[in-house]
Backbone as CSV, one residue per row, in Angstrom:
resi,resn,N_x,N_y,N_z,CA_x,CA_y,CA_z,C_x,C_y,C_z
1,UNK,0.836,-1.191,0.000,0.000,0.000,0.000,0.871,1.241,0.000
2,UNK,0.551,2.192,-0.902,1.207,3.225,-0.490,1.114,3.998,0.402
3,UNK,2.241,4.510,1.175,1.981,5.438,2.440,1.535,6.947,1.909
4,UNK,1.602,7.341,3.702,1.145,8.680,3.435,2.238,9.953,3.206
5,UNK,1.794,11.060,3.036,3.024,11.840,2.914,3.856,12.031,3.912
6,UNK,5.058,11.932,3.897,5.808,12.853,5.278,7.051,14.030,5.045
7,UNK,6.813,14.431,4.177,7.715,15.847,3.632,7.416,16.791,4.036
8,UNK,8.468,17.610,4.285,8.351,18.969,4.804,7.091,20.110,3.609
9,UNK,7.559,20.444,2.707,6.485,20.843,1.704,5.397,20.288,0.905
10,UNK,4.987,21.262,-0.023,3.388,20.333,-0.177,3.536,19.789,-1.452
11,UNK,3.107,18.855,-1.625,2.947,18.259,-3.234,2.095,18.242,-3.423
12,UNK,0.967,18.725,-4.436,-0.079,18.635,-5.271,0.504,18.422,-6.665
13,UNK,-0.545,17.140,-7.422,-0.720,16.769,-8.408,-1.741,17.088,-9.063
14,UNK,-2.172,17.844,-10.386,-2.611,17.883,-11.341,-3.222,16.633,-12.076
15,UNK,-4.129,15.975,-12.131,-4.182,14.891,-12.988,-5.610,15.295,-13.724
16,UNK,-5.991,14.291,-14.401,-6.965,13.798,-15.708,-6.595,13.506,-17.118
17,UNK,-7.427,13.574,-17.997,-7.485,12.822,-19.387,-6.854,14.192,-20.410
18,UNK,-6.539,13.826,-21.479,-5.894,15.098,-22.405,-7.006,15.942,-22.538
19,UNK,-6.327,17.188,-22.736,-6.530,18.135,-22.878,-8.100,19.138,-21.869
20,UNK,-7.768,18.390,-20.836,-8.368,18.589,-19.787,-7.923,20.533,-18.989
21,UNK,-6.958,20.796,-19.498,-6.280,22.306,-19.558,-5.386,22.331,-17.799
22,UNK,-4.728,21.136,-18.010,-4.181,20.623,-16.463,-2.812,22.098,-16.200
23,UNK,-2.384,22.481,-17.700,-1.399,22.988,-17.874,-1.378,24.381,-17.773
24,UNK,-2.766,25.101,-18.056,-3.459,26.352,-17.827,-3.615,26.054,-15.997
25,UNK,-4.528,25.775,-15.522,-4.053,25.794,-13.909,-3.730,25.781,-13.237
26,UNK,-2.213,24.873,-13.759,-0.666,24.841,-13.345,-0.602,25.817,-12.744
27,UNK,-0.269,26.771,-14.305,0.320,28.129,-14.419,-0.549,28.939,-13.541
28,UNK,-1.477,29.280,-13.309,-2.400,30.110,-12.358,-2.095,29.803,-10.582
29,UNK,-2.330,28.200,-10.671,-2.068,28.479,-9.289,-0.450,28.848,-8.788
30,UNK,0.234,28.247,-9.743,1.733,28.717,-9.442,1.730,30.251,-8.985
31,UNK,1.233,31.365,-10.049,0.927,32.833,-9.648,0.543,32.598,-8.278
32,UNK,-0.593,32.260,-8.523,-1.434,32.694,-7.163,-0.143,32.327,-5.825
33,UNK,0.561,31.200,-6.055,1.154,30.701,-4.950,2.621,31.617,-4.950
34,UNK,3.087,32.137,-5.795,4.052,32.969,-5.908,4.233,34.394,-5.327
35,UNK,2.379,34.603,-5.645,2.213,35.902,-4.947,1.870,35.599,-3.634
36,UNK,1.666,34.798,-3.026,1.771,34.724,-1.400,3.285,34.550,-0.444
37,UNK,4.050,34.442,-1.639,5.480,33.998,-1.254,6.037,33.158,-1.120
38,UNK,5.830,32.233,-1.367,5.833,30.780,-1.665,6.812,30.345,-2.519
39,UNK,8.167,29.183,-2.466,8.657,28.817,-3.401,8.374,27.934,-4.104
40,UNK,7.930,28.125,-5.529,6.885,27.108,-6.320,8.240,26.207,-7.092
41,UNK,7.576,25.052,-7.318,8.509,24.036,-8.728,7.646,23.425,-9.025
42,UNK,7.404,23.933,-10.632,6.102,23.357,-11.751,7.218,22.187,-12.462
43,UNK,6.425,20.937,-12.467,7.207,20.206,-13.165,6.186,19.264,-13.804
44,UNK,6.545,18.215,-14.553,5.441,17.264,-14.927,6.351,16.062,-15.249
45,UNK,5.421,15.459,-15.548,5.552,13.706,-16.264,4.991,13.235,-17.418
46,UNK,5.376,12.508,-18.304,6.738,12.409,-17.794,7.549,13.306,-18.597
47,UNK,9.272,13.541,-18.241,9.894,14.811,-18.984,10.115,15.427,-18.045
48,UNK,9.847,15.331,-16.376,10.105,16.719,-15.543,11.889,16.494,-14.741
49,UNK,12.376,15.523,-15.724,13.963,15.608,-15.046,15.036,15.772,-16.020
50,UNK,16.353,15.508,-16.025,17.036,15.496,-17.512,16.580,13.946,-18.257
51,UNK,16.593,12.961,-17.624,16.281,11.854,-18.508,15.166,11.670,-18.797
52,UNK,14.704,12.014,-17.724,12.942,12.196,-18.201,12.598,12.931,-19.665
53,UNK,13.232,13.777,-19.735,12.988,14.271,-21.301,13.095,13.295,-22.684
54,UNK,14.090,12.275,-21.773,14.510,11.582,-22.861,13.639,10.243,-23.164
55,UNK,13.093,10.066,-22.212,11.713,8.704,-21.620,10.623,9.489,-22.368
56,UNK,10.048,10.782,-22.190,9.165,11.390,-22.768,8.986,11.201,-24.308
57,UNK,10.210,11.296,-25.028,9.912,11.228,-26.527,9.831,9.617,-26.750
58,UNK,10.603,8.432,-26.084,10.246,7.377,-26.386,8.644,7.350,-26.464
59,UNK,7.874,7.568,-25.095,6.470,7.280,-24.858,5.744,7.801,-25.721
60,UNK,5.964,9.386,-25.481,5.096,9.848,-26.402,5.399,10.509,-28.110
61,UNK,6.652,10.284,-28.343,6.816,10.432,-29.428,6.763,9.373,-30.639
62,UNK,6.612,8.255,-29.810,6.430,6.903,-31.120,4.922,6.616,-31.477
63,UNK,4.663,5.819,-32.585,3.910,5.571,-33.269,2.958,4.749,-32.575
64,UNK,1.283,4.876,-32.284,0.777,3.375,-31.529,1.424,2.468,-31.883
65,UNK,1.123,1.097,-30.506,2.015,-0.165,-31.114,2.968,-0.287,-30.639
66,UNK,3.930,1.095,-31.434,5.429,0.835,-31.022,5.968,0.299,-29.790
67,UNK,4.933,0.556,-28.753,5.904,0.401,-27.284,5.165,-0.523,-26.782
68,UNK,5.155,-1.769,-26.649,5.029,-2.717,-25.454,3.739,-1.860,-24.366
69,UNK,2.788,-2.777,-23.597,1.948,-2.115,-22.728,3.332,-2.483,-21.560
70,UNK,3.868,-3.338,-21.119,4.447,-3.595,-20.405,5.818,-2.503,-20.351
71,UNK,6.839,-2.356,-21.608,7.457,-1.489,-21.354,7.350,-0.032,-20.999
72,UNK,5.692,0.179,-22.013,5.505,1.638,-21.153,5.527,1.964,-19.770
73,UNK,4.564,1.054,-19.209,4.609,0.872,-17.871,5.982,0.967,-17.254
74,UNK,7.101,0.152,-17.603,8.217,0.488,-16.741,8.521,1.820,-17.166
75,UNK,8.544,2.408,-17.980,9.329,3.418,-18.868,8.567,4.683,-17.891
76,UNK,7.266,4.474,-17.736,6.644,5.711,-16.975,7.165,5.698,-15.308
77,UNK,7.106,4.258,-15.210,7.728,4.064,-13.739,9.495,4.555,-13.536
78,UNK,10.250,4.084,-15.021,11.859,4.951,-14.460,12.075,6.651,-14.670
79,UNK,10.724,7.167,-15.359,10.629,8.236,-15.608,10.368,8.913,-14.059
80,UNK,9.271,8.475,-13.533,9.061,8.912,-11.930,9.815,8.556,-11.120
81,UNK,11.151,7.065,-10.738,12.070,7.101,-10.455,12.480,8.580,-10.394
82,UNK,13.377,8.706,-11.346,14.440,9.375,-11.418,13.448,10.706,-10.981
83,UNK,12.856,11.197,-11.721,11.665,12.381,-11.289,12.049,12.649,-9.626
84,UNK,11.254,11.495,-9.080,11.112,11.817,-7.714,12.502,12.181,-7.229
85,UNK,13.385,11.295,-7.472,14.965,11.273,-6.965,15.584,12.710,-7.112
86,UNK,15.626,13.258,-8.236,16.207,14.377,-8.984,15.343,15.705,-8.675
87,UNK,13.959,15.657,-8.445,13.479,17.089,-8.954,12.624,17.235,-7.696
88,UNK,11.202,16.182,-7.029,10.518,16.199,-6.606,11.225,16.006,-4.777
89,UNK,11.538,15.179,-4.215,12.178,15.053,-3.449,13.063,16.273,-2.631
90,UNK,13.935,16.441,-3.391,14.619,17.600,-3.137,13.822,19.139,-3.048
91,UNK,13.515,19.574,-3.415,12.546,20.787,-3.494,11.537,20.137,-2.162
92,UNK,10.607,18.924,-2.167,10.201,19.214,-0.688,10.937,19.153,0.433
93,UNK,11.882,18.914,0.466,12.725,19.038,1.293,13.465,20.095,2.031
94,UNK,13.163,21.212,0.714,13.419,22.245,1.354,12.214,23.131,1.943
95,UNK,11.288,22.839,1.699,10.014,23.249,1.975,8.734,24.141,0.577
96,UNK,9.488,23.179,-0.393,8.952,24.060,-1.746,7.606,23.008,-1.440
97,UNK,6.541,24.059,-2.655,5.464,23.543,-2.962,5.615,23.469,-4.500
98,UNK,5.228,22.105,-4.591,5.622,21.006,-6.036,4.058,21.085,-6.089
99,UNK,4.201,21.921,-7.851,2.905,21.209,-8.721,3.099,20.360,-10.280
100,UNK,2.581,19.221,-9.798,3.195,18.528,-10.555,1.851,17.966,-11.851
101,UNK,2.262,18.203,-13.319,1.425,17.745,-14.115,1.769,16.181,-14.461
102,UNK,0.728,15.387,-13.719,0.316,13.787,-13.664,1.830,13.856,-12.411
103,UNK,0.772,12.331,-12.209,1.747,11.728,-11.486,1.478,9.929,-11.265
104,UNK,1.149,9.023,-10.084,1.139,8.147,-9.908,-0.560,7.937,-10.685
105,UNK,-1.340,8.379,-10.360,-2.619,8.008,-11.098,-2.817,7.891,-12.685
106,UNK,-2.058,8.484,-13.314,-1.995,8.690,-14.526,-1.385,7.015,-14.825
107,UNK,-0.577,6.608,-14.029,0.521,4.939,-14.415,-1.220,4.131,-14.086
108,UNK,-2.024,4.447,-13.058,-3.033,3.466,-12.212,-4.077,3.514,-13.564
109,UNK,-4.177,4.753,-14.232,-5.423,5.105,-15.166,-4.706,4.859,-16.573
110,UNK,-3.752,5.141,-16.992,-3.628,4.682,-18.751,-2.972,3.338,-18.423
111,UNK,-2.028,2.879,-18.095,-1.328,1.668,-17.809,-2.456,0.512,-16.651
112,UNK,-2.722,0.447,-15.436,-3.189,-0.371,-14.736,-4.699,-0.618,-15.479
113,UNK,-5.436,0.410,-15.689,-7.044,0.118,-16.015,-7.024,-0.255,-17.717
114,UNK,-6.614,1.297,-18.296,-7.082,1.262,-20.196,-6.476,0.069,-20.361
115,UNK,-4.809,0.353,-20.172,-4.069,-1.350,-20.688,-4.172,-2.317,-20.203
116,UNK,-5.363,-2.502,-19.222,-5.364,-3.495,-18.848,-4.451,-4.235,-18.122
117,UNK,-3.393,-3.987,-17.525,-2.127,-5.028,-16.889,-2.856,-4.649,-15.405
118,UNK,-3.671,-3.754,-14.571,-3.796,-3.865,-13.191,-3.486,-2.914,-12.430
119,UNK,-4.161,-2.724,-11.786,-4.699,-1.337,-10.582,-2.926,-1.565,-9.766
120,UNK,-3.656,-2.969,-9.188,-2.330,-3.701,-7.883,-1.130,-3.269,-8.692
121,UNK,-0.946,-3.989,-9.508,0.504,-4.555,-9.893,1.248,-3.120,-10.437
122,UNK,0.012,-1.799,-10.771,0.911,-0.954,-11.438,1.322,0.311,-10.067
123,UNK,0.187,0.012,-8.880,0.720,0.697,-7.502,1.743,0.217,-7.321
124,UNK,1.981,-0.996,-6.824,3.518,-1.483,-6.492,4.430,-0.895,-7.277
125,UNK,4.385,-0.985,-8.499,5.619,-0.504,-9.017,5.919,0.720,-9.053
126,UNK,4.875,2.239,-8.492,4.871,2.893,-8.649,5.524,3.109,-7.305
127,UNK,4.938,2.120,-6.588,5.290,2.377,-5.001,6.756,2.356,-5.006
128,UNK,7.559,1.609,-5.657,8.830,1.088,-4.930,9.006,1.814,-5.820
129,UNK,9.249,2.759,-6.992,9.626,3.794,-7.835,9.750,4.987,-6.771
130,UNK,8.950,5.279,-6.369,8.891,6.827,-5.609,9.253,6.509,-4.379
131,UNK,8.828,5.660,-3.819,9.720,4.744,-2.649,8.932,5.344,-1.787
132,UNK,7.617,5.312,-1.979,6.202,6.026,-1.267,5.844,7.144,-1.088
133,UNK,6.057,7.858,-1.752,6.077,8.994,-1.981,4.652,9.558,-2.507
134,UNK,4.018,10.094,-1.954,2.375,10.337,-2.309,2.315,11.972,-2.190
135,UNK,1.176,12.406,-2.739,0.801,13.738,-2.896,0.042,14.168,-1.261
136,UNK,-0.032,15.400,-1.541,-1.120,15.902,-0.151,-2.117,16.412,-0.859
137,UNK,-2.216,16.873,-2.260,-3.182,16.829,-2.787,-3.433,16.471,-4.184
138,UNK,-4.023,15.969,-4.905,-4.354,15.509,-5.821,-5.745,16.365,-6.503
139,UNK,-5.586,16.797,-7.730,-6.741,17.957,-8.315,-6.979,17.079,-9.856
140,UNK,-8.171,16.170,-9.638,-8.401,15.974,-10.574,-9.422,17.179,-11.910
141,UNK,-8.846,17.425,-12.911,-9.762,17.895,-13.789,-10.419,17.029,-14.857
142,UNK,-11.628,17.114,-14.152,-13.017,15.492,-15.178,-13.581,16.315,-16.204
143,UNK,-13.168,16.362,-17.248,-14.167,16.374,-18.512,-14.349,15.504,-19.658
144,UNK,-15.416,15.448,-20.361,-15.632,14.085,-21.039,-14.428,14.001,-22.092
145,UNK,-13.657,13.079,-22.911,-12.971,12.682,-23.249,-12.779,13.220,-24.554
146,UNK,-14.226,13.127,-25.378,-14.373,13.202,-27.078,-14.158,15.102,-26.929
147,UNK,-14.036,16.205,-25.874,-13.999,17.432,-25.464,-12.913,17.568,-25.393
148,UNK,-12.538,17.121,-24.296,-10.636,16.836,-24.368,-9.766,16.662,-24.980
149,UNK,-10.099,15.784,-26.157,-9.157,15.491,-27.183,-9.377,16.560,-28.219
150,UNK,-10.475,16.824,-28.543,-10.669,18.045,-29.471,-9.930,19.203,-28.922
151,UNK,-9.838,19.928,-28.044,-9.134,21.016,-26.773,-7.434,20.299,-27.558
152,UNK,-7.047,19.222,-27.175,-5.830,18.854,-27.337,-5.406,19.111,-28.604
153,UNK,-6.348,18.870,-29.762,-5.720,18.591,-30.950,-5.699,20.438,-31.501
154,UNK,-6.461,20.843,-30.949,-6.427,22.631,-31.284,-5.502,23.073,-30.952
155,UNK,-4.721,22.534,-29.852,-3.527,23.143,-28.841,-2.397,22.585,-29.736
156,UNK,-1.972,21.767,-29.785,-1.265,20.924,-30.308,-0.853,20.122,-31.972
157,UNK,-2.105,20.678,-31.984,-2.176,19.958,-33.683,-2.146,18.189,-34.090
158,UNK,-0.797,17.958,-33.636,-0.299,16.882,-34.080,-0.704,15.980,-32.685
159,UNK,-1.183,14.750,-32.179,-1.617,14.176,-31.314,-0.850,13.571,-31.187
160,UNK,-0.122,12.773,-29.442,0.970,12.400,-29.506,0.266,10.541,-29.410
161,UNK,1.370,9.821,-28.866,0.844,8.696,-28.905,-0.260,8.094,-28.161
162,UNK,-0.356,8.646,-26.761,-1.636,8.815,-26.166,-2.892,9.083,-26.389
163,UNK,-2.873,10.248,-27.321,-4.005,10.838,-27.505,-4.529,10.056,-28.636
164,UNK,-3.822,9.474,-29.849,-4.419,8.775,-30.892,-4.942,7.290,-30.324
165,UNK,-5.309,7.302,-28.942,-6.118,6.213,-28.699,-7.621,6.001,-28.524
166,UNK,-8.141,5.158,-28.789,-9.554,5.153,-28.850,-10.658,5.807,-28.060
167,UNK,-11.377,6.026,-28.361,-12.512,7.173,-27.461,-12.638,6.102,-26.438
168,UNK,-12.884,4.756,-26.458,-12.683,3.896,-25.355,-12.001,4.052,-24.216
169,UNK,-10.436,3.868,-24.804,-9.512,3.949,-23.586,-9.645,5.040,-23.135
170,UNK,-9.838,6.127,-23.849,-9.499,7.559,-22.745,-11.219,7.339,-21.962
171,UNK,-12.301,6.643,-22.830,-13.616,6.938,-21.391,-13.322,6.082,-19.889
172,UNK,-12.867,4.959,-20.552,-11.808,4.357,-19.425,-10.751,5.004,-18.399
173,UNK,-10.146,5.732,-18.947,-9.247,6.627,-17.881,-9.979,7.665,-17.408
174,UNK,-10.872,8.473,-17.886,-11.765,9.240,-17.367,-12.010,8.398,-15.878
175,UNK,-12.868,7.433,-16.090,-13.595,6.792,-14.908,-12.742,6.102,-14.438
176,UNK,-11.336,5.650,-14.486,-10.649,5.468,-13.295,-10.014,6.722,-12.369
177,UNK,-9.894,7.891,-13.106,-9.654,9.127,-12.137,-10.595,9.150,-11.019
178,UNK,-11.685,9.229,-11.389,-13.175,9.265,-11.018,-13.064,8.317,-9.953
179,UNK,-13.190,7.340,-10.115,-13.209,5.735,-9.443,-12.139,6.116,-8.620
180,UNK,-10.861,6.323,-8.155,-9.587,6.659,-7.252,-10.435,8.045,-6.373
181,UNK,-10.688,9.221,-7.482,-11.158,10.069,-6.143,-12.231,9.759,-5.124
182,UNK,-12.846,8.628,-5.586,-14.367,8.443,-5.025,-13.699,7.438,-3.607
183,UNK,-12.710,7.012,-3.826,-11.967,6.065,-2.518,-11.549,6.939,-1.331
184,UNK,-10.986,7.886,-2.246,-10.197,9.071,-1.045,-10.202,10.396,-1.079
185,UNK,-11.993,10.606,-0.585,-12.333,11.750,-1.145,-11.493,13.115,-0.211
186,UNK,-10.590,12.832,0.802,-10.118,13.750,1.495,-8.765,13.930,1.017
187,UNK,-8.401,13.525,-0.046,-6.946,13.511,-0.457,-7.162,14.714,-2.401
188,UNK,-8.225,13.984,-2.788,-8.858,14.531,-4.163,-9.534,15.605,-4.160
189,UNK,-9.596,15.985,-4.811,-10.480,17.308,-5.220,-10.861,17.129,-6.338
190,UNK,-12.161,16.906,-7.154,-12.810,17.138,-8.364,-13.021,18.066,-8.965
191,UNK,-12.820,18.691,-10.347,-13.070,19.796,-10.378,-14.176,19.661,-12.123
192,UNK,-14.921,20.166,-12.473,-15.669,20.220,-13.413,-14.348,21.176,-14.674
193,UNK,-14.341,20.428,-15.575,-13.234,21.345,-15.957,-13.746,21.699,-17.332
194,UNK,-15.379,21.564,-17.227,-16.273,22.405,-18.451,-16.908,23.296,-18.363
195,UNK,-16.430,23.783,-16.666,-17.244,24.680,-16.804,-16.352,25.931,-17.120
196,UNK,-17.182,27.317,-16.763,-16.484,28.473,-17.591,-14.725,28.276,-16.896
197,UNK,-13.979,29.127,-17.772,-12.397,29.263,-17.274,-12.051,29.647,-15.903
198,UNK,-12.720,31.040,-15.299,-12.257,31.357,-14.258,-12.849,30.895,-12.992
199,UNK,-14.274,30.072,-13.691,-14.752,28.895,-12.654,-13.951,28.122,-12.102
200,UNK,-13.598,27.701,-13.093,-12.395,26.141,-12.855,-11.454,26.657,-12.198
201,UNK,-10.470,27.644,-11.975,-9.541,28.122,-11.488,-10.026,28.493,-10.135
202,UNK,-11.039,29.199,-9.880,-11.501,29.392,-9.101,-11.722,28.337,-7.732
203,UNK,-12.203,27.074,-8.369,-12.544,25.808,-7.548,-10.716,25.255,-7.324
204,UNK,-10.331,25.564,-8.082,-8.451,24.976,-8.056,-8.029,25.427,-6.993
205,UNK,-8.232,26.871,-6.822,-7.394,27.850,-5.941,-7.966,28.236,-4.445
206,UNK,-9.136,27.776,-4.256,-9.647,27.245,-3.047,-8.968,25.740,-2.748
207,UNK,-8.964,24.644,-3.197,-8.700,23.403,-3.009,-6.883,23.666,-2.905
208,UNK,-6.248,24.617,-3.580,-4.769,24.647,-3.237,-4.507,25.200,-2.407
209,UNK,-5.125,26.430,-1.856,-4.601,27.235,-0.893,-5.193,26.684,0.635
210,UNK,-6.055,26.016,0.814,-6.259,24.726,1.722,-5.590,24.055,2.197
211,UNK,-5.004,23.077,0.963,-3.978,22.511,1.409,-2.389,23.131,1.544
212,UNK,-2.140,24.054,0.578,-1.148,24.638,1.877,-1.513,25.870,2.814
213,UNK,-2.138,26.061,3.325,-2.454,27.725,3.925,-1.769,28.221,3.707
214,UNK,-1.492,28.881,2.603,-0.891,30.370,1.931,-1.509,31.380,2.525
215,UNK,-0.648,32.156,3.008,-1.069,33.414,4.580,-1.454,34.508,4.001
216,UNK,-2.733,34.750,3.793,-3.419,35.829,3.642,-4.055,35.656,2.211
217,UNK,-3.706,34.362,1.731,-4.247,34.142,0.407,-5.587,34.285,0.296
218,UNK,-6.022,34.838,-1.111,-7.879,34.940,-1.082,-7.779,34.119,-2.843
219,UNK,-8.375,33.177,-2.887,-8.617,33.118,-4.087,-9.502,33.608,-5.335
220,UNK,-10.042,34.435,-4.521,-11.083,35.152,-4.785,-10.442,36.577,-5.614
C-alpha cells in the first residue's frame, strides 16, 4: 500500500485525461502561490527531469504499437524514479510547494485500467519507484474525453501517442480518475473542468490554498 506523505512541503498533483487544460491551472495556481510567497517548482511527467525528457519522446513520441503495454509501464515508472529522486524530493525538502502535471494516477489510469495489466501490480511498481512517496493533494480535472481530445488537438495539432487512442480507452481513464477520487475523497479534489475558465480556477485555488495555507491568500 502506499503510504502517506511525510515531507516537509506540499505536493499537489494535477491529474486527468488530455486536454483537460491541467497545464493552464498549473500556471495560475503557481501565480497565485508565488504571490503569497511561496517557493513554487512546476514540473510534470513524464519529462520533468534530464532523462525524463529523454523517456518522454520514447512514450510519447512513437507511433501506436510501437511500445510494449508492459514497457511503457516500466518506462513511466523509471521516468518517476528518477523524477522523484532528482526534482521532486529535493525541493520538498526544502520546503517548496511542487505542482506537478500527472503523477502516480496517470501509471493506475492509462497503464493499470485502459491497458489493462492492473490497478495492484501498477501501484507497487509505482510504489517502490517513488519509494512512497504520495501527494497531499491531488486535483483531478473530469471532462468528457471526445472534449478533451478536441481542446488537445487545437492546442497541439499533431496528437501524440496517447491521444491517438480510442474514445474507449481515454472513457476508461476518465472513470478510473473518477473511481480513485471516489476512494479518497479527502486527499482529491474534483473539479468540473467544463465549466467556464475562471470557474475552474476558481474551484483549483480554493482546493490549493487549503492545502497549503498560503497566509493571507484569497482566491477570490
Amino acid at each position: 500500500m502506499i503510504t502517506s506523505p511525510t515531507h516537509t512541503g506540499t505536493f499537489i498533483v494535477f491529474e486527468g485525461g488530455d486536454g483537460v487544460g491541467k497545464s493552464t491551472q498549473i500556471t495560475r495556481s503557481a501565480d497565485f502561490l508565488l504571490k503569497a510567497g511561496h517557493e513554487v517548482v512546476v514540473t510534470r511527467e513524464p519529462g520533468g527531469s534530464a532523462l525524463g525528457t529523454k523517456i518522454r519522446e520514447l512514450l510519447l513520441g512513437s507511433e501506436p504499437g510501437s511500445v510494449s503495454d508492459r514497457t511503457e509501464a516500466l518506462l513511466f515508472a523509471a521516468d518517476r524514479a528518477d523524477h522523484v529522486a532528482t526534482v521532486i524530493r529535493p525541493a520538498l525538502a526544502r520546503g517548496a510547494i511542487v505542482l506537478c502535471d500527472r503523477y502516480i494516477d496517470s501509471s493506475l489510469a492509462y497503464q493499470g485500467v485502459a491497458r489493462g495489466l492492473g490497478v495492484d501490480q501498477i501501484a507497487k511498481l509505482s510504489e517502490w519507484a517513488t519509494d512512497g512517496l504520495t501527494p497531499d493533494l491531488t486535483i483531478v480535472l473530469d471532462l468528457a474525453p471526445e472534449v478533451g481530445l478536441q481542446r488537445a488537438a487545437q492546442v497541439s495539432g499533431t496528437p501524440d501517442r496517447m491521444e491517438q487512442e480510442s474514445l474507449n480507452f481515454h472513457i476508461q481513464v476518465r472513470q478510473a480518475f473518477l473511481d480513485a477520487a471516489a476512494v479518497d475523497p479527502n486527499r482529491y479534489e474534483v473539479v468540473d473542468a467544463g465549466a467556464d475558465l475562471d470557474e475552474v480556477t476558481q474551484s483549483v485555488l480554493i482546493a490549493v490554498d487549503h492545502v497549503t495555507r498560503a497566509p493571507g491568500g484569497d482566491p477570490s
